[in-house]
N, C-alpha and C positions, 0 to 999 in steps of 0.2 A: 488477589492478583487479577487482573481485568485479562480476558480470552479474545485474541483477536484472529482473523479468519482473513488470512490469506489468499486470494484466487490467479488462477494464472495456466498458461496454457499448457502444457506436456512437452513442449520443445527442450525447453532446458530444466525440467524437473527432477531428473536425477539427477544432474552435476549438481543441481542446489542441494540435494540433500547429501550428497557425497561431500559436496566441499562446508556445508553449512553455512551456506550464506545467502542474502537477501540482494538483489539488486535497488539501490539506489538512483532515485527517481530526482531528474533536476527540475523544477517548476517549469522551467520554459517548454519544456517540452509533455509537459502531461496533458492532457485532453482539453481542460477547461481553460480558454484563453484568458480567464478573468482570474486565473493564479497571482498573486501578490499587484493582487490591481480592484482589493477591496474599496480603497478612498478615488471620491469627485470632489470636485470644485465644488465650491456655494452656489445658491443658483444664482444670486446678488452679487456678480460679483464682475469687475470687466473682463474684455476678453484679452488683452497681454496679462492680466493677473493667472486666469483660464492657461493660458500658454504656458507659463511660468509652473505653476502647478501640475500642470502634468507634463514638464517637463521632471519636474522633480522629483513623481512617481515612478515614471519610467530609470530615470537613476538610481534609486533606491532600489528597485525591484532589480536590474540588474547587478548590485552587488549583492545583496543579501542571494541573488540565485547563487555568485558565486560561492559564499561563505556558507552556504545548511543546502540538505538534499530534504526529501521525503522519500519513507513508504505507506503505502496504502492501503490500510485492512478496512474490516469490517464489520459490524460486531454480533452475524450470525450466518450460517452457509444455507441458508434457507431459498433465495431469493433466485426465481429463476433468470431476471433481470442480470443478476452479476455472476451468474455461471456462462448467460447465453454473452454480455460484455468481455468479461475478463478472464473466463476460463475456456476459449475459445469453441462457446456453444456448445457449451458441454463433456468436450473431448478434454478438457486437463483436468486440473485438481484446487482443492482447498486445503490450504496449510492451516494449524486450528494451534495457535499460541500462546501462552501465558507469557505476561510482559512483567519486570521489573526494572522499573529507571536505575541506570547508571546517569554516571555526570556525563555530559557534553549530549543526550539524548533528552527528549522529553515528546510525551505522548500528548497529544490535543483531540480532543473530538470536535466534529466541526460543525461549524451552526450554519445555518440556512434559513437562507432570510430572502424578502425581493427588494430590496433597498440596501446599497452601498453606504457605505461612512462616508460623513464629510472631512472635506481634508482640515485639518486643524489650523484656520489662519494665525501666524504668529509672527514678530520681527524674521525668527530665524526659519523661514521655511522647509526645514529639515523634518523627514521621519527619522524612526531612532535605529541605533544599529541593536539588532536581535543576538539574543546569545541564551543559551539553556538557563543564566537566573532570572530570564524578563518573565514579571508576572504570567502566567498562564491564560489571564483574561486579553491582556497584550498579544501573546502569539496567537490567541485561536482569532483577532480582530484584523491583524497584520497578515498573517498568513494560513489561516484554516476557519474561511467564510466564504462560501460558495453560494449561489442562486438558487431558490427551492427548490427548482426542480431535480436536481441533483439527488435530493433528498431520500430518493429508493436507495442508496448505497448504503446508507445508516456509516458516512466514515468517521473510523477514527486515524489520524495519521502520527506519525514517529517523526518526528521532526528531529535532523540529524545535524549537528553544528561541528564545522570538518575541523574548526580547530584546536575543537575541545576533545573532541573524541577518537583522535590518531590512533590509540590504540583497539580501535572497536573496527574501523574503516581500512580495507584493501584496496587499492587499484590495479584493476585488472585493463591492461590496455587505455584508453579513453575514460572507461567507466569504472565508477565505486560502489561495492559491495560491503555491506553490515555484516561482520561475524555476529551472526546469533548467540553464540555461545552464553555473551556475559549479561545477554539483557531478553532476549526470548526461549523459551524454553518449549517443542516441541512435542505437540500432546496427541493431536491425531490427525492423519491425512485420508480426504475425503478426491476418490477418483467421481469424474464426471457421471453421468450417466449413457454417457458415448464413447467411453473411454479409450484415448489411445496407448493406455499403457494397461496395466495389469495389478492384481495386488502383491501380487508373488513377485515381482521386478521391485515394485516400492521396498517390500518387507529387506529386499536381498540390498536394495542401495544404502538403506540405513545403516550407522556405523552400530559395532556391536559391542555399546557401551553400557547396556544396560538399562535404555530408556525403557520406560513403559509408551509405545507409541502406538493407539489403535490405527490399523488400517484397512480401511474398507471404502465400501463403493456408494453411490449416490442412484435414486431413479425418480421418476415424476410422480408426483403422490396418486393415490388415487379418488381423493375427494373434496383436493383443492387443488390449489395453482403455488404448491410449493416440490420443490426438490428434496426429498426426504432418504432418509440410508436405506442402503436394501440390505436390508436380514438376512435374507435369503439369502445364502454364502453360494448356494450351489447357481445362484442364477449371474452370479458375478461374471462379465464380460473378459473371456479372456485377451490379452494383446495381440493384435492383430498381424504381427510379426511372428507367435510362437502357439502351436498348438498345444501344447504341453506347458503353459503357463509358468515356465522358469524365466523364458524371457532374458537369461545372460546377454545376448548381444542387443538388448531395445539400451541405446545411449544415442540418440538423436545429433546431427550438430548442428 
């Protein structure tokens, strides 16, 4: 089963792990502008043609936003880059997963390259419509190929297709949430090295079903430039809300 490593900031950390779920990432709105906008034009090619083409990227890329979400892992909690990024410099945490594909999901890892696809000329200028059986080499070309530099995140993404996988997806208000239940399974949560919560609040928000779920704390190595666990259980940061490390009332909103 492939381990992916969730980061993310402390605001809503225990409701995720109270309700077990993932928020659901719409391309338009994730950091990199160049989301499902891996194909160009030829360079030969005139400019109403030019027009036409990306007229017809930008359509494509607007439905396919509608119909599939993403999330975002990574595939190791090492990287002080994506703690100081995405786990609000430190202060949140890393979710640490085991993934098994159901239907209407599928996992892509993504390549990074400094050159875009060309768009494919053909009578019917159409890209295709994606759905979790399009080859795999398809959706990481289509939708999980980003610019090298990117490349510190080492991502792999869960590509979510809303029509296939109703029973996996909630809507909560505006936004849609991944029940982890049937396709991630939760192995250890890694607090920052700034942390604004505790371990003792984490351990108490997990349901008590019997997982085996390590939880412990993160600190800055001491002889390189990675973020590595601290052992040392007694140096663990308690939350800054509770002297006494129970921590009942840390539930942010």
């Amino acid at each position: 089963m492939p381990t992916l490593c969730y980061f993310m900031p402390s605001k809503h950390l225990i409701s995720n792990l109270q309700n077990r779920h993932l928020k659901i990432s719409r391309f338009n709105e994730c950091n990199d502008v160049f989301e499902l906008g891996n194909f160009r034009a030829p360079e030969k090619t005139d400019i109403p043609t030019k027009r036409e083409i990306r007229t017809e990227i930008r359509d494509w890329s607007a439905k396919a936003n509608e119909k599939m979400g993403l999330i975002c892992f990574s595939n190791h909690h090492y990287s002080p880059l994506m703690w100081a990024h995405y786990a609000d410099q430190n202060r949140g945490a890393c979710l640490v997963f085991e993934y098994e594909e159901k239907p209407g999901v599928k996992l892509a890892e993504v390549n990074y390259t400094r050159n875009r696809h060309v768009f494919p000329l053909r009578e019917a200028q159409t890209l295709p419509l994606l759905t979790s059986e399009t080859p795999l080499g398809d959706l990481i070309i289509h939708c999980a190929t980003k610019e090298l530099d990117w490349s510190y995140e080492e991502e792999q993404r869960l590509l979510i297709f809303f029509d296939e996988a109703k029973t996996l997806v909630k809507d909560v208000g505006c936004l849609k949430f991944l029940k982890w239940e049937d396709v991630l399974t939760l192995k250890e949560v890694y607090l920052g090295a700034k942390p604004d919560c505790c371990v003792e609040a984490i351990k108490g928000a997990l349901p008590k079903n019997g997982e085996d779920v390590n939880v412990t704390q993160k600190r800055a190595a001491f002889r390189d430039f990675r973020i590595v666990t601290q052992e040392n259980s007694g140096r663990h940061k308690a939350c800054k809300d509770s002297h006494d490390c129970s921590c009942p009332k840390f539930n942010p909103t």
